[in-house]
BAZAKE-813122 format. One line per field, with one value per residue (C-alpha): residue in one letter; x, y, z. Coordinates in Angstrom, 3 decimals. Layout:
BEGIN
r (a_...)
xx (X_...)
yy (Y_...)
zz (Z_...)
! end
This chain:
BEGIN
r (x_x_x_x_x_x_x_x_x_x_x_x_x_x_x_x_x_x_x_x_x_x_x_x_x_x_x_x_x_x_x_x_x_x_x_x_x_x_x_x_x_x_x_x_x_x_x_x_x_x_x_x_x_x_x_x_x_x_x_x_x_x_x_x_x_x_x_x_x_x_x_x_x_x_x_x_x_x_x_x_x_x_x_x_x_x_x_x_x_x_x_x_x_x_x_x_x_x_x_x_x_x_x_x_x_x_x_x_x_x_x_x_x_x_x_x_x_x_x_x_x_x_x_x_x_x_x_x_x_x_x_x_x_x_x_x_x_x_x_x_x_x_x_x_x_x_x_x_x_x_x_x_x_x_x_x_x_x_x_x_x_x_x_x_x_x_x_x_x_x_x_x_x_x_x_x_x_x_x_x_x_x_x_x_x_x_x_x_x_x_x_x_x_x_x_x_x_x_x_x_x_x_x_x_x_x_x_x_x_x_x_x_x_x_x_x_x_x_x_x_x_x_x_x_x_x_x_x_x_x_x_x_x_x_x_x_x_x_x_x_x_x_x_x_x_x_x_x_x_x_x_x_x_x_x_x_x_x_x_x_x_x_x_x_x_x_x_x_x_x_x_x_x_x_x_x_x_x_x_x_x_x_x_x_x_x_x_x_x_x_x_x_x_x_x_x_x_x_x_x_x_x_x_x_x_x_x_x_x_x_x_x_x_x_x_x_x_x_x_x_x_x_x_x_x_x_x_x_x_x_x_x_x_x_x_x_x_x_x_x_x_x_x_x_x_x_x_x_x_x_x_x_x_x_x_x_x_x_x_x_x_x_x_x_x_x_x_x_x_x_x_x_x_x_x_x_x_x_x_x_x_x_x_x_x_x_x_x_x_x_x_x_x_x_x_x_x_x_x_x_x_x_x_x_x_x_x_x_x_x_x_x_x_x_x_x_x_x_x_x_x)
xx (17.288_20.158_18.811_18.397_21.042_22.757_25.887_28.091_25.258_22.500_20.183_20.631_18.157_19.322_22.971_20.933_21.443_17.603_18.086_19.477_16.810_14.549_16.145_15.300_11.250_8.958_7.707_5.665_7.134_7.524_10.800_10.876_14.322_14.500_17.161_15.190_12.104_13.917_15.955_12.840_10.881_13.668_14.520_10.202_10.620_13.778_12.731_9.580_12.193_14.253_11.621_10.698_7.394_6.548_6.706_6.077_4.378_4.782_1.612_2.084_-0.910_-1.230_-3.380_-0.109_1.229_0.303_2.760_3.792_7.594_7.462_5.369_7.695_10.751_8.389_7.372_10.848_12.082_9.163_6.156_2.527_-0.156_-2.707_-5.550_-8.820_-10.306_-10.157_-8.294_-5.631_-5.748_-4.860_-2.012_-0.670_-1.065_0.620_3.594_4.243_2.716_1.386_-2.267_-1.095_0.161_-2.501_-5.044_-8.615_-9.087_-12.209_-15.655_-17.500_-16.605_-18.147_-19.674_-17.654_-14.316_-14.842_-15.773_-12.509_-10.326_-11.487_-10.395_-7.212_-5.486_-7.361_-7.100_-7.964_-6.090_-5.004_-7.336_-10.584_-10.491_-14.256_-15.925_-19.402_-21.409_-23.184_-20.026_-19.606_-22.160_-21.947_-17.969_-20.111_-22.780_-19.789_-17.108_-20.569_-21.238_-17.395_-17.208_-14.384_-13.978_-13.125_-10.550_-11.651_-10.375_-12.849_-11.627_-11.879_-12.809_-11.530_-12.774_-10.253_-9.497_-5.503_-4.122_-4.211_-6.235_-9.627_-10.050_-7.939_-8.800_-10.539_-10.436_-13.488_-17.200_-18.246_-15.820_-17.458_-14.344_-14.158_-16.570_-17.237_-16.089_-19.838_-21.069_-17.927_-18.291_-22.135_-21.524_-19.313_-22.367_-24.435_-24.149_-25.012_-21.870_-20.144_-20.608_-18.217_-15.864_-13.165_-12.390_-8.023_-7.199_-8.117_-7.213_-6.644_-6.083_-6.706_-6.005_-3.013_-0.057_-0.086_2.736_1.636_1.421_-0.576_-3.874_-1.959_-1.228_-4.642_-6.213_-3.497_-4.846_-8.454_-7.103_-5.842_-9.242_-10.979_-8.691_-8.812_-12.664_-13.005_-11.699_-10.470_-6.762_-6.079_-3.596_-2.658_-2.989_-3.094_-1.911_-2.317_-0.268_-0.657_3.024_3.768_6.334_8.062_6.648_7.180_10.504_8.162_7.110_10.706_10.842_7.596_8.492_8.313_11.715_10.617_12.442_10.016_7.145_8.089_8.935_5.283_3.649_5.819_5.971_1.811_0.937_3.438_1.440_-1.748_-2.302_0.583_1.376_-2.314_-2.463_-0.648_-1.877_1.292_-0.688_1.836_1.963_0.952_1.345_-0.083_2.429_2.490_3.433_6.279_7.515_7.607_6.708_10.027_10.941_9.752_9.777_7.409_9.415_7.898_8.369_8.137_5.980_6.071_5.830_2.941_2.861_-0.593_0.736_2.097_1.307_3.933_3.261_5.015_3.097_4.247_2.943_1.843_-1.613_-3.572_-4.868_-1.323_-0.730_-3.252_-2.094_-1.728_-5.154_-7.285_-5.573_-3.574_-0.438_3.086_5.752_8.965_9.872_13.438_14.919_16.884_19.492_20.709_20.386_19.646_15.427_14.946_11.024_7.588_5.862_2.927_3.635_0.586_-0.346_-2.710_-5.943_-8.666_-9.569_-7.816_-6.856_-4.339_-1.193_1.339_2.995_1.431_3.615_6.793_10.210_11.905_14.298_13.752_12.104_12.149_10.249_11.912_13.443_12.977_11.201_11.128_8.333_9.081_8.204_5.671_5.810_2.699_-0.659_0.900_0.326_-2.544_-4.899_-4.344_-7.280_-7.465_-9.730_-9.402_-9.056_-4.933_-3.090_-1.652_2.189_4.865_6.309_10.413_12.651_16.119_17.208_20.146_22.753_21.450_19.629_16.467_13.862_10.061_7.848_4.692_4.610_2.875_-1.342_-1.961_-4.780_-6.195_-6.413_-8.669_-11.773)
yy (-23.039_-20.722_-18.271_-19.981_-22.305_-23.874_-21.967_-23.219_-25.491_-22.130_-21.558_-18.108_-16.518_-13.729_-13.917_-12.991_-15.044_-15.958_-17.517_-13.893_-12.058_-14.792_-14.173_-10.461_-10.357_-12.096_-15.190_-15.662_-13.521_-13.252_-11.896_-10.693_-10.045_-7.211_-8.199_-11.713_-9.231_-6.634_-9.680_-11.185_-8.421_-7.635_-10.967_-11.119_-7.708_-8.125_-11.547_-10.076_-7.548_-10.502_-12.106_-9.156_-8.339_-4.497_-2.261_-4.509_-3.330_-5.525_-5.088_-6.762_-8.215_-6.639_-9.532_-11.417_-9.043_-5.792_-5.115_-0.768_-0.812_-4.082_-2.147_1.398_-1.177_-2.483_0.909_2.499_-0.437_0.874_-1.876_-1.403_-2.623_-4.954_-3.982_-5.683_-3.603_0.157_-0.469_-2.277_1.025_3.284_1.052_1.239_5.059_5.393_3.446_5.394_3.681_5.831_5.832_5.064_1.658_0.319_-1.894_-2.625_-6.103_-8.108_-8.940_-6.936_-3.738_-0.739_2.739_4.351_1.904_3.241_6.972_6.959_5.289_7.886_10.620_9.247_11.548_13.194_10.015_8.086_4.905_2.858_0.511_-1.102_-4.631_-5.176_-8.381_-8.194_-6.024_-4.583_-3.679_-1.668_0.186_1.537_2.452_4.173_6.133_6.886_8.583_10.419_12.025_12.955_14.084_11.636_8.921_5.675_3.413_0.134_-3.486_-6.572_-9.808_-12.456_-15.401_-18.330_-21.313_-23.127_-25.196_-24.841_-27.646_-26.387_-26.358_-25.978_-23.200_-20.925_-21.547_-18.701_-19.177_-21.503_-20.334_-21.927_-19.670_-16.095_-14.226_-12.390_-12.287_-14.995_-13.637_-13.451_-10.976_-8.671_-8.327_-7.942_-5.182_-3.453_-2.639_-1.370_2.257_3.170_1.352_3.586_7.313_7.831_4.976_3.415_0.439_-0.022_-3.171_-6.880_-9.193_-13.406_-14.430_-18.439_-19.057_-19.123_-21.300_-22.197_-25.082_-26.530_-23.401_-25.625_-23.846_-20.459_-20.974_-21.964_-18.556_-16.467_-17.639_-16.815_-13.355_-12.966_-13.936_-11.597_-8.813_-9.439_-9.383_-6.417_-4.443_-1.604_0.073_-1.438_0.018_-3.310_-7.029_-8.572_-11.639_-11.863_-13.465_-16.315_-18.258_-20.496_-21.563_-25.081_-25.676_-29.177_-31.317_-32.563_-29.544_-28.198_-30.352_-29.416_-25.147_-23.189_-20.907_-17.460_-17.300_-19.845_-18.519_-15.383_-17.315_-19.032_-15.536_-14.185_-16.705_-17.334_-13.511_-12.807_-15.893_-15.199_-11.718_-9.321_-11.262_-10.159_-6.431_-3.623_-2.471_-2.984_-2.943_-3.218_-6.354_-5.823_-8.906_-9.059_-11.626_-12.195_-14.932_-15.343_-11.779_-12.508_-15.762_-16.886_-13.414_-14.557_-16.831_-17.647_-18.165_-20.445_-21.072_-24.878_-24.607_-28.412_-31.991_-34.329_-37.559_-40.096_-43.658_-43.499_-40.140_-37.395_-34.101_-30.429_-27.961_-23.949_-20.877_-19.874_-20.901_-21.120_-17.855_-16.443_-18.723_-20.111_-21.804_-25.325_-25.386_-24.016_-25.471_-28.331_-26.751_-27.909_-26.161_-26.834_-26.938_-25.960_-25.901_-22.959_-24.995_-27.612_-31.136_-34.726_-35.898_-38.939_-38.682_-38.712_-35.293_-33.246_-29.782_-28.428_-24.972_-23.619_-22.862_-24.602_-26.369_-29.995_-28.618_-26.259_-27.794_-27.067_-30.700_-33.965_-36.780_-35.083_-36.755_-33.620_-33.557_-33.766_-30.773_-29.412_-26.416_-23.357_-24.585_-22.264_-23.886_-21.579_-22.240_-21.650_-19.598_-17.765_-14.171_-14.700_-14.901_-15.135_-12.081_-10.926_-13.986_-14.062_-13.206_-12.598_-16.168_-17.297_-13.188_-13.877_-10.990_-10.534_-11.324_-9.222_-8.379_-7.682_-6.580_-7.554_-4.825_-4.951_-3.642_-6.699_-4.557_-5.971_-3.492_-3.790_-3.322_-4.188_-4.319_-7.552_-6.315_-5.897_-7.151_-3.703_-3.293_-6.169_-4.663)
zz (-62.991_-63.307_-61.562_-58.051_-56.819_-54.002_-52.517_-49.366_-49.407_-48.999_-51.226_-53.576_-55.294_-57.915_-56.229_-52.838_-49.508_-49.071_-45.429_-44.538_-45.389_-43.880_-40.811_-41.215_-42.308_-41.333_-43.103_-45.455_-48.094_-51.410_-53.344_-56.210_-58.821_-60.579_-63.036_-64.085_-64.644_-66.628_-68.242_-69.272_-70.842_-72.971_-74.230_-75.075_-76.419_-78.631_-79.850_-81.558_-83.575_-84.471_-85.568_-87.999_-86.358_-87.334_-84.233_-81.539_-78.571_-75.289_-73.010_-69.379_-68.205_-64.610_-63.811_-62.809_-60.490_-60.051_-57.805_-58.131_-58.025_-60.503_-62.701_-62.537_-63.868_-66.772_-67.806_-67.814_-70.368_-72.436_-71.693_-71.850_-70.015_-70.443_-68.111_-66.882_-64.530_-63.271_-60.466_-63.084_-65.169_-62.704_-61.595_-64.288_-65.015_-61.402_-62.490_-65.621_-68.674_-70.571_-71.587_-75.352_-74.290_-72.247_-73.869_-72.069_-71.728_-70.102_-70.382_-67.570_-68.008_-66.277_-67.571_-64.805_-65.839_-69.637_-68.832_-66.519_-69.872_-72.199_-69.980_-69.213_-72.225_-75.267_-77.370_-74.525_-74.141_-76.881_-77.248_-76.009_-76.415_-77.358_-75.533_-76.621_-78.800_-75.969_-74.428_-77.845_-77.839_-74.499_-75.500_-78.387_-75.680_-73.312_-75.925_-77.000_-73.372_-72.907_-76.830_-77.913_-80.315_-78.619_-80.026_-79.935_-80.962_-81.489_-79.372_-82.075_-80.269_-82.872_-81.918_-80.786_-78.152_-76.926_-74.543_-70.666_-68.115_-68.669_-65.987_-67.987_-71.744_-73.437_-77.222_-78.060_-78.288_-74.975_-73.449_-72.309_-73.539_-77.435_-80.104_-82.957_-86.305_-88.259_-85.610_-85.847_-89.692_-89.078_-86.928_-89.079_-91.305_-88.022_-87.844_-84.336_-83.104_-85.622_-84.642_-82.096_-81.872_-84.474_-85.190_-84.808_-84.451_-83.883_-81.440_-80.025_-76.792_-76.177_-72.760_-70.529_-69.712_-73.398_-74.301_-77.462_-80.434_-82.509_-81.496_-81.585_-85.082_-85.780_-84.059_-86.031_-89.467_-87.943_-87.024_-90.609_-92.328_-90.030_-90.298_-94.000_-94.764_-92.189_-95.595_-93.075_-92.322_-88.994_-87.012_-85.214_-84.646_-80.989_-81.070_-77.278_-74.033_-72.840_-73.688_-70.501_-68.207_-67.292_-63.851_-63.889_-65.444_-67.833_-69.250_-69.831_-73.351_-74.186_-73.572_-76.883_-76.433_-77.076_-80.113_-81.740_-80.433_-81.896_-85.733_-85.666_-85.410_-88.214_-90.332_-89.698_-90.487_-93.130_-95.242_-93.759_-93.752_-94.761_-98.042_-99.168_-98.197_-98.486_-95.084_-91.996_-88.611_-85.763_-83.533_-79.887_-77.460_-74.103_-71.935_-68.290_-66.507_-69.224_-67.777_-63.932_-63.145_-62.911_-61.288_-57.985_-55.218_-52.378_-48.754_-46.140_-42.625_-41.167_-38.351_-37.544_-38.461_-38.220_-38.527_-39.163_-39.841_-43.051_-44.149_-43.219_-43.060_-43.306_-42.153_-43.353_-42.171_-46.119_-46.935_-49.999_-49.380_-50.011_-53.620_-54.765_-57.848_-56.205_-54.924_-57.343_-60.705_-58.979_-60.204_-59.619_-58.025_-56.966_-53.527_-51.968_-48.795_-48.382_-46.413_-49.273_-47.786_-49.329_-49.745_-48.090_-46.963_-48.820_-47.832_-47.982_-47.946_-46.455_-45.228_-42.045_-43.714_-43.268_-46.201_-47.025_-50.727_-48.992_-49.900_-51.977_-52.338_-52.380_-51.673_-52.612_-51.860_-49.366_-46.657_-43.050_-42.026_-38.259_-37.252_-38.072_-41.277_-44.478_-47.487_-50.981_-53.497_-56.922_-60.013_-58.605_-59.450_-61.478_-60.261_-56.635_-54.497_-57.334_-56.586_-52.957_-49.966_-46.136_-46.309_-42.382_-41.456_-42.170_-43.795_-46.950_-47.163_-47.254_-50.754_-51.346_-54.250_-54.826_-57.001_-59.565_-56.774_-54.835_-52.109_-50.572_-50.253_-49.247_-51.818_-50.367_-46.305_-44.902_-44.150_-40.421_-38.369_-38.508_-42.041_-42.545_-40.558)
! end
């Protein structure tokens, strides 16, 4: 981990002291690098041009942090958006992307989500990213009332079924996400779809925290049949987000670099689909936690120790209701002191909310830990702050930015009492 190590035995994040600023806001907190975020885009970005893919457009999926100031960095390096809600649209907008690089993701969206998209420029945004054929034809009904032709993109769901968690798989048919590929053609030959929208491009997207490109490969050949029989000039192909992280040591041998990840999709649509059409749609990509989960760290106060026979206890003052991850995927994370010393003790990490699944360690060999001690949990700039609640009427943490002149600034003050009612 390169990017957070031991110095004069305290623990640096980005180059950054993190005890110091510990000692200056209040914990919980999470921090957030600019230069690993902007680092990581561009290697994502640039890898897709070495790779040969034909104008590659990089859409961050706000899902994983929505965070504003994040956001304005991503947009001035020239990302898009990947968007799933209305709120997530106009985040974006107010960040700088540009309506022609946001793609409209999700199952459940709204007449009032899709009037807002269409009106966001003249061409409206650059794509829909179709869910249903219901969904489609109320795109259709809504570019009719504001007197615009939607651009829309069928979500190929292809059937396959990626290895990760169940809770976030989306490519097989008992998944509620994208369209099987006999009702897309079929509705190709349906005319009231037809009359105000436009089919641009097709898109895949299997699931999340994907470490094994087997079943990627798989859904990119699917994408190429599709794309193929649809017997249309398609302006792009979506291959998606979705490429993971190494939590855990175990996954770091498994991690596709992004490199490879980059040479499968290639390689897969230059045999698949490009060698058998004259036709060059662009590639757009729709990455997340590959952009910022890494990016950021969660900071933890001890509050004290507990002790019941055998079973030892560290109890923080950030709950499950700040990350989530642990709790609701049983997800590993690493665990740091800020002040380096040796592990000696079993522990479980545990938080102050109510429910026995808050914890963010089970059994994990630590340090001793006395009450005030600092305690940074790792890797999770993605689907941190985004996922989080006011569950047990506690406040949402405070976000900060080290930026690339290594000043900490807030980004996101901590929610008071006051806020919640």
């Amino acid at each position: 981990m390169k990017h957070i190590d031991y110095k004069n035995k305290k623990l640096q994040f980005a180059s950054t002291d993190i005890q110091a600023i510990a000692q200056k806001h209040k914990t919980p907190f999470f921090l957030y690098s600019e230069e690993i975020l902007s680092k990581n885009y561009l290697d994502f970005y640039q890898a897709a041009f070495k790779a040969g893919l034909h104008a590659p457009l990089v859409c961050f999926a706000l899902k994983s942090n929505p965070n504003r100031e994040l956001l304005k960095i991503l947009a001035k390096l020239g990302s898009g958006a990947d968007i799933v809600s209305g709120g997530e649209l106009k985040r974006a907008l107010e960040a700088g992307i540009t309506p022609d690089k946001i793609v409209f993701s999700g199952v459940g969206k709204t007449e009032e989500e899709i009037l807002f998209a269409l009106k966001t420029s003249p061409q409206g945004i650059f794509s829909f990213n179709v869910e249903s054929l219901e969904e489609l034809e109320l795109i259709n009904l809504c570019a009719k009332k504001t007197k615009r032709t939607a651009r829309v993109c069928f979500r190929l769901n292809p059937e396959v079924q990626p290895k990760t968690h169940k809770h976030i798989s989306t490519g097989n048919k008992t998944h509620k996400f994208g369209i099987l590929q006999n009702e897309i053609l079929n509705s190709l030959k349906e005319k009231k779809y037809w009359t105000h929208s436009k089919l641009v491009g097709l898109s895949i997207h299997i699931g999340s925290q994907l470490l094994d490109l087997r079943a990627t490969k798989r859904a990119l050949i699917t994408l190429s049949e599709v794309a193929l029989k649809t017997n249309l000039p398609l302006e792009f192909l979506d291959v998606g987000g979705g490429l993971g992280v190494d939590y855990h040591p175990d996954e770091s041998p498994k991690l596709p670099h992004v490199n490879d990840y980059m040479e499968l999709i290639s390689s897969t649509l230059n045999k698949h689909f490009y060698s058998k059409t004259t036709l060059q749609p662009r590639v757009v990509f729709e990455p997340g936690r590959r952009i910022v989960a890494r990016a950021g760290i969660f900071v933890m106060k001890v509050l004290r120790n507990k002790v019941s026979e055998d079973n030892h206890f560290v109890i923080v003052d950030g709950g499950m209701n700040d990350f989530m991850r642990p709790s609701l995927y049983g997800a590993y994370h690493h665990l740091l002191p800020v002040r380096e010393s040796k592990a000696t003790k079993k522990c479980h990490v545990v938080g102050p909310i109510c429910e026995t699944t808050d914890c963010f360690a089970s059994g994990r060999l630590m340090p001793l830990l006395k009450s005030g001690d600092f305690l940074v949990l790792m890797d999770t700039g993605a689907y941190g702050f985004s996922m989080g609640s006011n569950y047990n009427l506690r406040g949402r943490p405070l976000e900060l930015l080290v930026d690339k002149k290594r000043k900490v600034k807030v980004v996101n003050k901590a929610q008071e009492y006051d806020v919640l009612l």
